[in-house]
C-alpha positions as CSV (number, residue, x, y, z in Angstrom):
1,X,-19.8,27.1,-1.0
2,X,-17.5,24.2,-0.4
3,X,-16.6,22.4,-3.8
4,X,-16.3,18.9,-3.1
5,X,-13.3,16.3,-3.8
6,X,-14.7,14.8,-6.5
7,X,-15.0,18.0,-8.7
8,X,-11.7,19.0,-7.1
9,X,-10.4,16.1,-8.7
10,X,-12.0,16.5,-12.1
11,X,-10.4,20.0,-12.2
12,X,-6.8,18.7,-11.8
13,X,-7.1,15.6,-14.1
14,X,-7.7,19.0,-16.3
15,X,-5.2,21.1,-15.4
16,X,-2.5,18.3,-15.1
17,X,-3.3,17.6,-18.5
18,X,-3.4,21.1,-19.8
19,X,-0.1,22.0,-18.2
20,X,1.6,19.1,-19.9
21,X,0.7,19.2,-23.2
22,X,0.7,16.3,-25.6
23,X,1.5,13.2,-24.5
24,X,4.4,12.4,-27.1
25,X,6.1,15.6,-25.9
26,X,6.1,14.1,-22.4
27,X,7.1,10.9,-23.2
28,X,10.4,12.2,-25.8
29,X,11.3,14.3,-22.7
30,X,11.1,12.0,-19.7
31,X,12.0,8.8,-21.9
32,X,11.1,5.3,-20.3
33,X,13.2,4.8,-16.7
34,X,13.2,1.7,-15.0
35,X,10.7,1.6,-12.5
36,X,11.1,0.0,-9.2
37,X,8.1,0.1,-6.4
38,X,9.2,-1.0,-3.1
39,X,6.4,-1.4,-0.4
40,X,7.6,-2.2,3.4
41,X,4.9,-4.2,5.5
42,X,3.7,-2.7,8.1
43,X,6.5,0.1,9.1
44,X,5.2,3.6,10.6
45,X,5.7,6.8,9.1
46,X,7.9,7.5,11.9
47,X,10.1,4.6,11.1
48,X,11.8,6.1,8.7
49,X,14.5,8.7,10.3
50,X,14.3,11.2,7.0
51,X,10.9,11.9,7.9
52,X,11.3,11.0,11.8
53,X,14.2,13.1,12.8
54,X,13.8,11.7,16.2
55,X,13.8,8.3,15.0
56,X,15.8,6.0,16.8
57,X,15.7,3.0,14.2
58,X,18.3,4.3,11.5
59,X,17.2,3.7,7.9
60,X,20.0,5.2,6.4
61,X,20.0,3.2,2.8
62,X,15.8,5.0,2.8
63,X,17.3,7.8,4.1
64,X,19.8,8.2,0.7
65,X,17.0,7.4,-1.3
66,X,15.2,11.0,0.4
67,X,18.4,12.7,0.5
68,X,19.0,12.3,-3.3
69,X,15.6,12.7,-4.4
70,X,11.8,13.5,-2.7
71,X,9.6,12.8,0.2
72,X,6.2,12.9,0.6
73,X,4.8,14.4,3.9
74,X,1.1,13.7,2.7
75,X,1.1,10.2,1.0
76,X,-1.3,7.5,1.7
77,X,-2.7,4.3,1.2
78,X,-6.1,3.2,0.7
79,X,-6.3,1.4,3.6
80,X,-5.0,0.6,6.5
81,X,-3.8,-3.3,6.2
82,X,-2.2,-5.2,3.8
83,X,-4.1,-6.8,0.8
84,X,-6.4,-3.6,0.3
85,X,-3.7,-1.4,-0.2
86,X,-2.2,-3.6,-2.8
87,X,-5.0,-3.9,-4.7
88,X,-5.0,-0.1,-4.8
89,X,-1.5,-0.7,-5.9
90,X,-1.5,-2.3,-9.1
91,X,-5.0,-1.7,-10.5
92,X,-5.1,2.0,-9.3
93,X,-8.8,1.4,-8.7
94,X,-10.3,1.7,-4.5
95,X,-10.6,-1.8,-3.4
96,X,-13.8,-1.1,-1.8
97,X,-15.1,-1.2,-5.6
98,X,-14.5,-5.2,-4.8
99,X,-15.8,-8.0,-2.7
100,X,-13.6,-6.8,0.0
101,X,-15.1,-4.5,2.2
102,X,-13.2,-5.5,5.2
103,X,-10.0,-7.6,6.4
104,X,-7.5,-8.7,4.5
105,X,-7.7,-12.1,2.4
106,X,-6.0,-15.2,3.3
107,X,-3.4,-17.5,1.8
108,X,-5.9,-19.7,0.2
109,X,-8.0,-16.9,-0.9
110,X,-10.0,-16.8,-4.3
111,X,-8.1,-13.7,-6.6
112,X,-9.3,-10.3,-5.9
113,X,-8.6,-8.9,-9.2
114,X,-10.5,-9.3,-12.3
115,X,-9.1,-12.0,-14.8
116,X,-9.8,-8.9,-17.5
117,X,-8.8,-6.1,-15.4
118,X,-5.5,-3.9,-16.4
119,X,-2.7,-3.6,-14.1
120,X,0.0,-1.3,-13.8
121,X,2.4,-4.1,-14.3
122,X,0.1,-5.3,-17.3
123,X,0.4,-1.0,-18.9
124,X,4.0,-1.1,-18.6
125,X,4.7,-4.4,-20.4
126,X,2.0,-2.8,-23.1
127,X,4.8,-0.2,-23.2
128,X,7.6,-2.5,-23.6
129,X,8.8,-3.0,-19.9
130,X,9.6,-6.2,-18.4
131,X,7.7,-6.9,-15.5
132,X,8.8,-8.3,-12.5
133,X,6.7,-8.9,-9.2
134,X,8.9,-10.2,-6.3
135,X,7.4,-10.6,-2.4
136,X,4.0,-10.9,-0.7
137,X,1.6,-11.0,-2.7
138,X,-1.8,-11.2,-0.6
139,X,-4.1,-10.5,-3.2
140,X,-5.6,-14.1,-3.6
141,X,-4.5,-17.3,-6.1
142,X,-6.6,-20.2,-7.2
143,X,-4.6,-22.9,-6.4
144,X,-5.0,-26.1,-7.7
145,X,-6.4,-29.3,-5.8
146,X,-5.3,-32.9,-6.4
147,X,-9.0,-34.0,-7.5
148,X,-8.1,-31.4,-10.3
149,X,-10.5,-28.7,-9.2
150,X,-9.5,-25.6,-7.5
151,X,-10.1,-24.3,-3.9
152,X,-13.4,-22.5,-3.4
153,X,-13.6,-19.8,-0.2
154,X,-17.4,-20.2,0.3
155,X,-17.1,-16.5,0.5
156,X,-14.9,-16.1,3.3
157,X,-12.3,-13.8,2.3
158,X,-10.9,-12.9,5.5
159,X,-9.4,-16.3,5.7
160,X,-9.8,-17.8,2.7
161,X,-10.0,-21.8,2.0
162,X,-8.0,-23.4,5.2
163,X,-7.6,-27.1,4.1
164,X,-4.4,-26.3,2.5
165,X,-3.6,-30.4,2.3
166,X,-5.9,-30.8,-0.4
167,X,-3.9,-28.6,-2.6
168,X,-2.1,-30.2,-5.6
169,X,1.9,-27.6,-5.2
170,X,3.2,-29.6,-7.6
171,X,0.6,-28.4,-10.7
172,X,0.1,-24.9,-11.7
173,X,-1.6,-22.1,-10.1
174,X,-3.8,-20.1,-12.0
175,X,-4.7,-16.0,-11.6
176,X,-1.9,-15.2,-10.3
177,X,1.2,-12.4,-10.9
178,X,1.8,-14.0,-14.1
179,X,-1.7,-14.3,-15.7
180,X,-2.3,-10.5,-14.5
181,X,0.6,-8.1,-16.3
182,X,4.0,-9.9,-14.7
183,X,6.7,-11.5,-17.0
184,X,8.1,-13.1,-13.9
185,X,7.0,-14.1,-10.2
186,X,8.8,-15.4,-7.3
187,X,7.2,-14.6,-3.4
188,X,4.8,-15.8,-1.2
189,X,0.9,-16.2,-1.5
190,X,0.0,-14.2,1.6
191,X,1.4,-12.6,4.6
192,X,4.2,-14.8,6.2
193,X,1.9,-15.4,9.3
194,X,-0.5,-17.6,6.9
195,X,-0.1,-20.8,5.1
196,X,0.7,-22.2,3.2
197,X,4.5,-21.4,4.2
198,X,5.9,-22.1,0.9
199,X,7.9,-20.1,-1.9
200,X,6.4,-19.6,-5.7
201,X,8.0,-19.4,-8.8
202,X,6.1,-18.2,-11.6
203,X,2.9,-20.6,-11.0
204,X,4.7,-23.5,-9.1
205,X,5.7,-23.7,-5.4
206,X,9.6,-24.4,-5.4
207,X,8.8,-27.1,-3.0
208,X,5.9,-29.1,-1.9
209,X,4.4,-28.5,1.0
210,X,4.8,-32.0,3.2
211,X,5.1,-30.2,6.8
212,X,3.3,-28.6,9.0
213,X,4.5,-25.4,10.6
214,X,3.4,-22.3,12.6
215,X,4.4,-18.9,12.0
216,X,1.6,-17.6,14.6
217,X,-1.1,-19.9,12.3
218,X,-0.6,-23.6,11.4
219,X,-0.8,-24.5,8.1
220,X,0.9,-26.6,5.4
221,X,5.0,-26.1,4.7
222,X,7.8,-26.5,2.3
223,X,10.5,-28.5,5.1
224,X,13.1,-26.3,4.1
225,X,10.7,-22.9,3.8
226,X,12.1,-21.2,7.3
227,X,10.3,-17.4,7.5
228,X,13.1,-16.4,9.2
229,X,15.0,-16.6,5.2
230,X,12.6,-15.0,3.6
231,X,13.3,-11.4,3.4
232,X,16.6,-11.8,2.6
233,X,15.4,-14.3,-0.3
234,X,13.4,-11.3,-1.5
235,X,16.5,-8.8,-1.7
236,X,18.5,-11.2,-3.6
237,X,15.9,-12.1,-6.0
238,X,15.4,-8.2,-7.2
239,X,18.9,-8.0,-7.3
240,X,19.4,-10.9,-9.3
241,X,16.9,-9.4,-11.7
242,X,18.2,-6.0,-12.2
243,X,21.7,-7.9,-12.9
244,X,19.6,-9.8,-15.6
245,X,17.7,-7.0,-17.2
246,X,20.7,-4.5,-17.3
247,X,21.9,-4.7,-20.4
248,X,18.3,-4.7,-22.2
249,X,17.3,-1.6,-19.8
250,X,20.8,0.6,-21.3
251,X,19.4,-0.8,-25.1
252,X,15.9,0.9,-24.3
253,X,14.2,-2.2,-22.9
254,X,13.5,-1.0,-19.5
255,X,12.1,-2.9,-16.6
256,X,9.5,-2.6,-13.6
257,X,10.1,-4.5,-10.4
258,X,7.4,-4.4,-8.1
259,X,9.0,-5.4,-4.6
260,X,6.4,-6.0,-1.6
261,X,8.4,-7.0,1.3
262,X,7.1,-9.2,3.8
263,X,9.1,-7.4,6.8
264,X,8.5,-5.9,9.0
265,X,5.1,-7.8,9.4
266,X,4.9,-10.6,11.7
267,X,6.6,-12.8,12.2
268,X,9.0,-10.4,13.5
269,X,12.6,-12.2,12.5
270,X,15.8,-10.7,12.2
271,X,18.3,-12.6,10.9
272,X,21.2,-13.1,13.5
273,X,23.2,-10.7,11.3
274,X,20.7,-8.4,12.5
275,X,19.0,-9.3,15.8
276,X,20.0,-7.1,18.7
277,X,21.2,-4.4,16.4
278,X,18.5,-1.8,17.1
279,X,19.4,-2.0,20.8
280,X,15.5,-1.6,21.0
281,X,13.8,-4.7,20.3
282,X,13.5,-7.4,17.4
283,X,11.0,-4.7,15.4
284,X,13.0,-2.0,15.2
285,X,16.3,-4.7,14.5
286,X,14.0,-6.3,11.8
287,X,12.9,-2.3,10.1
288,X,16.8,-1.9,10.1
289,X,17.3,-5.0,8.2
290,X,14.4,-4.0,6.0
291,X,16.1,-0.8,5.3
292,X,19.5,-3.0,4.1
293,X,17.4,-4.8,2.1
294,X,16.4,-1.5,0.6
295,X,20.5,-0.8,0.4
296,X,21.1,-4.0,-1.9
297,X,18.6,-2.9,-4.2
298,X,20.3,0.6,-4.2
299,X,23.8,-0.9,-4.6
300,X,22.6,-3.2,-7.6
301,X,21.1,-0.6,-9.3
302,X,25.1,1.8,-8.6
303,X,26.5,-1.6,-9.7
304,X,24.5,-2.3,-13.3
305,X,25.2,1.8,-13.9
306,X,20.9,2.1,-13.8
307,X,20.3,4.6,-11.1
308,X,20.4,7.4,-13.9
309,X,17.9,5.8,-15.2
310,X,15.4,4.8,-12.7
311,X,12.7,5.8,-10.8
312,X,12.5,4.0,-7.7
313,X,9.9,4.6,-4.9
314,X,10.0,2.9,-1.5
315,X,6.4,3.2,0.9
316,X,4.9,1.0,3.3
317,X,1.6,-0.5,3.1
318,X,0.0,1.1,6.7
319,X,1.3,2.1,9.4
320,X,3.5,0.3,12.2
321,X,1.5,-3.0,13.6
322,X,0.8,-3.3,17.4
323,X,2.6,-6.4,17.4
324,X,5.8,-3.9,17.2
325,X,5.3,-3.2,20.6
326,X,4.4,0.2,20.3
327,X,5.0,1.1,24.2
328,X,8.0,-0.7,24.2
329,X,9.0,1.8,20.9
330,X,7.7,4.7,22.9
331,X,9.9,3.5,26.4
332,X,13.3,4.2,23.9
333,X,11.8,7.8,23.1
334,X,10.9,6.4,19.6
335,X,7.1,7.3,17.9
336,X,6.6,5.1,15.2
337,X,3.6,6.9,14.1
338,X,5.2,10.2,14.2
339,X,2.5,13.0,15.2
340,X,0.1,11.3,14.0
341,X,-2.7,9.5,15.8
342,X,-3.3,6.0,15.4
343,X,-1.5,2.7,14.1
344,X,-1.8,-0.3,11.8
345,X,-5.9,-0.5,11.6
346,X,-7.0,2.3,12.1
347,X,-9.2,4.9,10.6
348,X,-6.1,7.7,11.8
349,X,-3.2,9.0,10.4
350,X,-1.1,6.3,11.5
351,X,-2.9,4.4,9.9
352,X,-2.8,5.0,6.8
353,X,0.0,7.9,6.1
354,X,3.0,6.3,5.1
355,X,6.4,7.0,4.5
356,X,6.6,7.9,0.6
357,X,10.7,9.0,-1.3
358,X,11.1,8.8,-5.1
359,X,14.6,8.9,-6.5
360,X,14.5,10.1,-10.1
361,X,18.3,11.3,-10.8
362,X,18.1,14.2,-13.2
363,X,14.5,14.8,-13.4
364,X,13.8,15.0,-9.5
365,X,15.6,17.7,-7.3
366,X,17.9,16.1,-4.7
367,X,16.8,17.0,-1.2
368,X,13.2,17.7,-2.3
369,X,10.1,17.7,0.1
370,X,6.7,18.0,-1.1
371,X,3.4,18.9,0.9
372,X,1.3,18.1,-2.2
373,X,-1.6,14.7,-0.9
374,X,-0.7,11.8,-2.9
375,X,-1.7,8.2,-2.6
376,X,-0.4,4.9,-3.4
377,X,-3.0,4.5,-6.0
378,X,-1.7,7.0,-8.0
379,X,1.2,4.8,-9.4
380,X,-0.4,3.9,-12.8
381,X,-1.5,7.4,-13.9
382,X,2.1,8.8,-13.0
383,X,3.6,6.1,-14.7
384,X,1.2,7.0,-17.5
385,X,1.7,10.3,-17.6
386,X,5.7,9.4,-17.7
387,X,5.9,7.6,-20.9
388,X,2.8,10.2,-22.3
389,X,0.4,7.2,-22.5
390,X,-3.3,7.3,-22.0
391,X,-4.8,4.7,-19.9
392,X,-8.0,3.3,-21.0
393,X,-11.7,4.5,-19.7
394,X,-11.9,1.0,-17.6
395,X,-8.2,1.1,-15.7
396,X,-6.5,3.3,-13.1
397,X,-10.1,5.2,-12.5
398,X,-9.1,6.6,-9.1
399,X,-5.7,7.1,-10.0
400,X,-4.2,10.4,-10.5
401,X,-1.2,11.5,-11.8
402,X,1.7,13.3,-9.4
403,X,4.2,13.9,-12.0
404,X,4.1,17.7,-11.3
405,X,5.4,17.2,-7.8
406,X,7.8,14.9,-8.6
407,X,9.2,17.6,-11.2
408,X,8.7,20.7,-9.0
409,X,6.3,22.4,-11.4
410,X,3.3,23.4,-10.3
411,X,0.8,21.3,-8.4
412,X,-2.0,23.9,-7.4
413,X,-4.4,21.5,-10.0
414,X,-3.4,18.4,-8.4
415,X,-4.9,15.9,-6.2
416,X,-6.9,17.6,-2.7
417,X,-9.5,14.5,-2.1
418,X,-8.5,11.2,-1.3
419,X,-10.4,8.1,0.0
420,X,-8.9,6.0,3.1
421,X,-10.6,3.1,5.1
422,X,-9.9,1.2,8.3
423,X,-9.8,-2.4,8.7
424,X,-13.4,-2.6,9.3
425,X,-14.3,-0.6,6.4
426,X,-15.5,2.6,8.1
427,X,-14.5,5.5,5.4
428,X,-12.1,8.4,5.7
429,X,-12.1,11.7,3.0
430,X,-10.2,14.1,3.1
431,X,-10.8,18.0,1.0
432,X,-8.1,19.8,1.2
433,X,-6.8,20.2,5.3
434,X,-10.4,18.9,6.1
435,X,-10.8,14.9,7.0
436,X,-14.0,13.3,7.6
437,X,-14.4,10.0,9.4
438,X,-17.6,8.5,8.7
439,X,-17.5,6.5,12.4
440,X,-16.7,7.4,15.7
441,X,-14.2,5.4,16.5
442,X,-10.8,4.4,15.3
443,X,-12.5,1.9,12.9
444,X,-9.5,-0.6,13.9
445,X,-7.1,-1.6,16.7
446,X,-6.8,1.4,19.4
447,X,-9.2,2.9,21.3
448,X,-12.1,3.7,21.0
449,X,-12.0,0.2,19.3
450,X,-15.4,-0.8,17.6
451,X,-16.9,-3.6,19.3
452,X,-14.8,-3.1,22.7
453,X,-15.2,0.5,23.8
454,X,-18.7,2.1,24.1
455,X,-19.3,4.6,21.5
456,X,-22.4,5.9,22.6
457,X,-21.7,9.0,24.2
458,X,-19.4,10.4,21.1
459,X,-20.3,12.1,17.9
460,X,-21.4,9.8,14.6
461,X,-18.5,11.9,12.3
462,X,-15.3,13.0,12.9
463,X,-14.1,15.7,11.3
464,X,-10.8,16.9,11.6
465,X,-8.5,20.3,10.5
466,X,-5.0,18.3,9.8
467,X,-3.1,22.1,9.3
468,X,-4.6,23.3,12.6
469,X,-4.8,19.9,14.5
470,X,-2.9,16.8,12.7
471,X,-2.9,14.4,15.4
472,X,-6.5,14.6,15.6
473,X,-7.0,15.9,19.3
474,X,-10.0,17.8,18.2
475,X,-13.6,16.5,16.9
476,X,-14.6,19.7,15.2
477,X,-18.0,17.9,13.8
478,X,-20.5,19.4,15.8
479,X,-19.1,23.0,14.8
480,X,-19.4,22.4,11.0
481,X,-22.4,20.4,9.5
482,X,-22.6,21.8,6.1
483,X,-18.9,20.8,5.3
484,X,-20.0,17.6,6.5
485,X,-22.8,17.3,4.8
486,X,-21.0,18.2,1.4
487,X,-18.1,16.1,2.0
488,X,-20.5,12.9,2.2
489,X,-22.4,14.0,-0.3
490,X,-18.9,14.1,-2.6
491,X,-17.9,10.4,-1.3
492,X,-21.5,9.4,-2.0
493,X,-21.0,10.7,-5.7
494,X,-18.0,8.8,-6.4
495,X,-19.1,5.6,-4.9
496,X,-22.2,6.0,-7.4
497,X,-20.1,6.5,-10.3
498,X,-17.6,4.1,-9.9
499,X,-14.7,6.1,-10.3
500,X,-13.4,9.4,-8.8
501,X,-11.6,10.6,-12.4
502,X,-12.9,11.9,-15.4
503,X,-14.5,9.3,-17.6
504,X,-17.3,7.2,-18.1
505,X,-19.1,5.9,-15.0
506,X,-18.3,2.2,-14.4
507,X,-20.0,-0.2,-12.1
508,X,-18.6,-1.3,-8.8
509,X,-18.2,-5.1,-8.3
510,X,-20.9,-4.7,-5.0
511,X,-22.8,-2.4,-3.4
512,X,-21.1,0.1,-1.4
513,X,-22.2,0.1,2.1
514,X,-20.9,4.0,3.0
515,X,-21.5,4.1,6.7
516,X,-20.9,0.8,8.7
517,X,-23.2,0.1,11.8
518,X,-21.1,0.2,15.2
519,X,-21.0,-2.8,17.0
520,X,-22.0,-3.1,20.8
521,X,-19.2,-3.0,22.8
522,X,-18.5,-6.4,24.5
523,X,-19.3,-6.6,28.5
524,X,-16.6,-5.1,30.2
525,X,-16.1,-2.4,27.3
526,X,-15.4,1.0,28.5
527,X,-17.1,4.4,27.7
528,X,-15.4,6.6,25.7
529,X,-15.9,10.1,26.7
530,X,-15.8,13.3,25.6
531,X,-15.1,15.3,22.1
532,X,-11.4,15.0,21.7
533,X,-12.2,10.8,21.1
């Protein structure tokens, strides 16, 4: 009999907690670190050489980070673009519990999270930590009009409300970082390929927007808000915190800085420091600078004598955009996606395995690799865990707790389900080596695409063996209906319940739509053929 993810997962919430003891003996033995989350946009698992060794983008300041602590082989996000994954992020919840069952939300997009939901940033300060969220936010902001209301979507959340003029950037903005867990904000509303094209502080825009500029979509601008500044605005603004909080964080006030960078996400721009560096093209120049960006934060923390006492995590949020150019990547013998299948988008590995290090001086062995599946959305219940805390019924209920592997102890009751979804919204789970896609496509951007390639001739499922087969060659679906069968009936389970942890059930925000309908393929679309789709 094949047990299913779901009980799986009950098991190790279990077992984790059996294996630990009390919380208080936890928390006197770990203490409170800092805590500082970096998330790349849009960089490939093989875009970082420590996991890439054939990499030729060097990411040596990421690279220190792995070399003096841990990487992941197996983490992932929920999704496989931007504003899903963060959800998943701070609330530790699946964003398909929300509105958002597909895309990404806009710049002028309605708030995704719950005015009464608990973040991870909202936990920590409950356990003394100041917050700090500084980068791309993308998870939606009411923003205030001049007739004194505020902006209404009409339920369009892949773009969001577009008349950006009518906004009022000199009042107060309301559901954003601040009103949801952070102390401090200072970033940008959305990616930096959507208005408006303007930097926020706390609630307030540093500058009115009285411009119009493109960076790829037109939209109102601060005149001095270039993107090409922006990244580097972000590094110096986490460094500039660290330098503030250091002395509270050695007198046992510690601090969490939540760091989404906007780069390597279109628009793809280097600064001149860095342009032509890569010898490969602006991408790979503008993940090198990303990776620098990564080193300042590193060489703050040396600086402020905190990196004893921090635990700092850099990821990506999917995996390496088309916009890249991928082939042109491939021409200088460089695989952004690794082994694995698949890009930015999709429903495949590349998708949505991303790079994953934790540096944890003292508490995590230097040089470390672990196999153990992790996501994203596990960040609350480890920090949790850490300071020997217990979340409450309504927050974190898909996150799950990782602390064992970061501690080399044993991790045979972890985590062996996860949940993944492509842009589109078609649904990924994985049990153990086994992954299930519930479309027969790549659910995103490369072929077969949904809506462009005829799908007809292939198989509804895919079903995978990741140990035998991880860059998904072979559709083994046909060969193994009862494992399919109980792996949908698992998902099914925890969609119904609202959560895939122990607890109470909960209620998602929707209903849960657990097989999308496949488009027709536009005229001209070609047939996909074939098992090995």
């Amino acid at each position: 009999m094949i047990q299913s993810p779901l009980l799986r997962l009950h098991f190790a919430a279990l077992a984790v907690t059996a294996a630990f003891g009390s919380p208080a003996l936890l928390a006197d033995d770990l203490g409170k670190p800092n805590i500082v989350f970096i998330l790349a946009d849009d960089q490939g698992y093989g875009d970082v050489t420590a996991l890439n060794s054939n990499g030729k983008i060097p990411t040596p300041n990421i690279d220190r980070i792995a070399r003096e602590g841990m990487f992941f082989t197996d983490a992932h996000t929920s999704s496989s673009v931007c504003t899903p994954t963060r959800y998943s992020v701070v609330t530790g919840r699946y964003h398909w519990r929300t509105r958002l069952q597909n895309g990404v939300l806009g710049g002028f997009s309605r708030p995704l999270i719950d005015a009464d939901r608990l973040t991870v940033a909202g936990f920590l300060k409950g356990q003394g930590y100041h917050t700090s969220c500084v980068g791309k936010w993308h998870l939606g902001l009411d923003w205030p009009l001049k007739n004194g209301q505020v902006a209404d979507d009409a339920g369009d959340f892949s773009k969001g409300y577009e008349d950006g003029w009518k906004v009022d950037y000199t009042a107060p903005i309301q559901h954003g970082p601040v009103d949801l867990g952070f102390d401090r904000f200072f970033g940008i509303s959305a990616s930096l390929d959507m208005p408006p094209y303007v930097f926020i502080r706390d609630r307030v825009p540093t500058e009115v927007a009285t411009v119009e500029k493109a960076f790829f979509r037109k939209g109102p601008a601060g005149a001095d808000f270039e993107a090409v500044d922006v990244l580097p605005a972000f590094a110096k603004e986490a460094v500039s915190i660290i330098a503030d909080r250091a002395e509270a964080a050695k007198k046992g006030d510690p601090f969490f800085i939540y760091l989404p960078f906007n780069a390597p996400h279109t628009p793809i721009v280097p600064t001149p420091e860095w342009k032509g560096k890569s010898g490969i093209n602006d991408y790979a120049d503008f993940t090198m600078q990303v990776d620098a960006s990564v080193g300042q934060v590193l060489a703050a923390l040396d600086e402020h004598g905190l990196a004893g006492n921090t635990l700092l995590i850099f990821t990506t949020d999917n995996g390496c955009s088309p916009a890249a150019n991928i082939p042109g990547l491939q021409a200088a013998g460089h695989e952004p996606s690794y082994i694995y299948r698949g890009h930015k988008a999709d429903i495949f590995e590349g998708g949505h395995r991303v790079p994953f290090v934790v540096r944890w001086p003292g508490k995590i062995a230097p040089g470390s690799k672990s196999d153990q599946l992790i996501g994203q959305i596990d960040l609350m219940a480890t920090c949790a865990e850490i300071l020997g805390a217990k979340l409450p019924d309504t927050a974190g209920e898909d996150s799950v707790s990782f602390l064992p592997a970061l501690l080399g102890q044993d991790t045979s009751g972890m985590r062996t389900g996860i949940v993944s979804q492509s842009i589109n919204g078609s649904f990924a789970i994985r049990d153990g080596v086994w992954k299930l896609c519930l479309c027969p496509g790549s659910g995103g951007w490369s072929a077969p695409k949904p809506g462009k390639d005829d799908v007809s001739g292939l198989p509804e499922v895919q079903l995978y063996d990741l140990a035998a087969d991880p860059g998904e060659t072979k559709n083994l679906a046909p060969e193994h209906p009862d494992r399919i069968a109980a792996m949908k009936a698992s998902l099914a389970s925890l969609i119904e319940r609202g959560r895939s942890t122990p607890g109470p059930d909960l209620k998602n925000d929707v209903p849960i739509e657990m097989i999308k309908p496949h488009p027709a393929p536009k005229a001209g679309g070609k047939k996909a053929a074939g098992r090995k789709n």
